[in-house]
Structures are given as C-alpha cells and as structure tokens.
C-alpha positions as CSV (number, residue, x, y, z in Angstrom):
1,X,1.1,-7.1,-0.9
2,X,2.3,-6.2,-3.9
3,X,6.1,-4.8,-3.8
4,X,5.7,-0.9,-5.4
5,X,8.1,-0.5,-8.3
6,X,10.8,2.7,-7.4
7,X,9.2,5.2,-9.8
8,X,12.4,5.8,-12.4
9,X,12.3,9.8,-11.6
10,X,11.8,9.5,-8.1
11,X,15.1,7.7,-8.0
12,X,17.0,9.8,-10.3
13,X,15.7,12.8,-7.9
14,X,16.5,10.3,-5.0
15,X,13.6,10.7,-3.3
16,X,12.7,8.7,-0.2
17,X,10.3,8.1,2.1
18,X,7.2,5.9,4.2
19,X,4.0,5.9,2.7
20,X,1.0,4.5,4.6
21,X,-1.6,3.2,3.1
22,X,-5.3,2.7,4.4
23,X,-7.1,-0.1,2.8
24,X,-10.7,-1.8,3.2
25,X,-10.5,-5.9,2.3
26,X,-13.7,-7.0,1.2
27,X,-14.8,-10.6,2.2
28,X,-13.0,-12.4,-0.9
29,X,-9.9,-10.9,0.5
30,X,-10.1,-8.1,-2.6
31,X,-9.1,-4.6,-2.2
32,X,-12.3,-2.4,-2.2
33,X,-10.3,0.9,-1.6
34,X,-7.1,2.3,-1.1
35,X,-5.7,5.8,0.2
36,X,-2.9,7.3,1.4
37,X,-3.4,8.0,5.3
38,X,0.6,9.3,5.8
39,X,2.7,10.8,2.9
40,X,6.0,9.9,1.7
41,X,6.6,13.8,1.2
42,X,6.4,12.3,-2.6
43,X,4.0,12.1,-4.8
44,X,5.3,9.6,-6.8
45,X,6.2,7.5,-4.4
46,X,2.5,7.1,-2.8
47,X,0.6,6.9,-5.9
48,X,3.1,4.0,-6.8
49,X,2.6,2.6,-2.7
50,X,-1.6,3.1,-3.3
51,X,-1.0,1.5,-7.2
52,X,0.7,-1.9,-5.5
53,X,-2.1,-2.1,-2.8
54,X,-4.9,-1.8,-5.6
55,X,-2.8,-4.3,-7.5
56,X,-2.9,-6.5,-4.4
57,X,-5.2,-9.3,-2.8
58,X,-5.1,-10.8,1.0
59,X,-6.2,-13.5,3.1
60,X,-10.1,-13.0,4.4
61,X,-10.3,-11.5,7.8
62,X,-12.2,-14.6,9.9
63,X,-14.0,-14.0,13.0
64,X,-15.6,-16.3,14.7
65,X,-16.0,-18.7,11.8
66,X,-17.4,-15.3,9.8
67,X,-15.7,-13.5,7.3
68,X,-15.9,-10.1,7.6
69,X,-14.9,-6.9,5.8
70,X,-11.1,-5.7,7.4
71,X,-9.1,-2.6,7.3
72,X,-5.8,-2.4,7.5
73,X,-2.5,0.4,7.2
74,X,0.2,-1.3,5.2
75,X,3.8,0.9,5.0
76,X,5.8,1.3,2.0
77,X,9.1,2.7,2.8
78,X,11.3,3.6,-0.8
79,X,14.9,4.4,0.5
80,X,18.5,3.5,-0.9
81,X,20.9,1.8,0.9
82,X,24.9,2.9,1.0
C-alpha cells in the first residue's frame, strides 16, 4: 500500500486518527474500488487513506491455483508522536 501523505491542514489542526479502508482487488492485483468502512473522525484524513489505496496495487489473491477477485480492510492510522 501506498503510505497516505499527512494532509498539511490536518496537521496544523493536529488532527489524528484510524481510517479503514474497504477495498475490492481485481485479478491483476488492481484496485477496483475503495471506501471508507471506519472514519478517522477527519475528513481529510480518509480521503487522503482512500486516495493512497486508489493509488495502490497488490499481489493477486490465489486459490487453488485460481486467481480470484479479494477484498480486504487496510488501516491508516495519522497520529504524532511526542
């Protein structure tokens, strides 16, 4: 996956949080879709997690010798360390 860039006024605001995102891998290992299943509390902050999945590719699920269409929740947690 693709890391999410901090949006710039969600880190002057400091605003933090997990963002889970749903997503549907098609055969090739493309992203078909993407949406937010669990909100940051932000915005910003899952429009930029849903904007690095849609930016990202991943392995073809196998089964059985088959490749098949996958779903999978990724989390993107944006947070600043003391």
């Amino acid at each position: 996956m693709v890391k999410p860039p901090y949006p710039p006024m969600s880190k002057r605001l400091q605003e933090a949080g997990t963002a889970i995102v749903q997503l549907l891998i098609d055969e090739r290992g493309a992203i078909e879709s993407a949406h937010v299943v669990r909100s940051s509390g932000y915005r910003r902050l899952d429009d930029a997690a849903r904007d690095a999945v849609l930016a990202s590719t991943c392995t073809p699920h196998i089964v059985d010798g088959t490749v098949k269409r996958a779903t999978a929740a990724v989390p993107f947690t944006f947070g600043f360390t003391n």
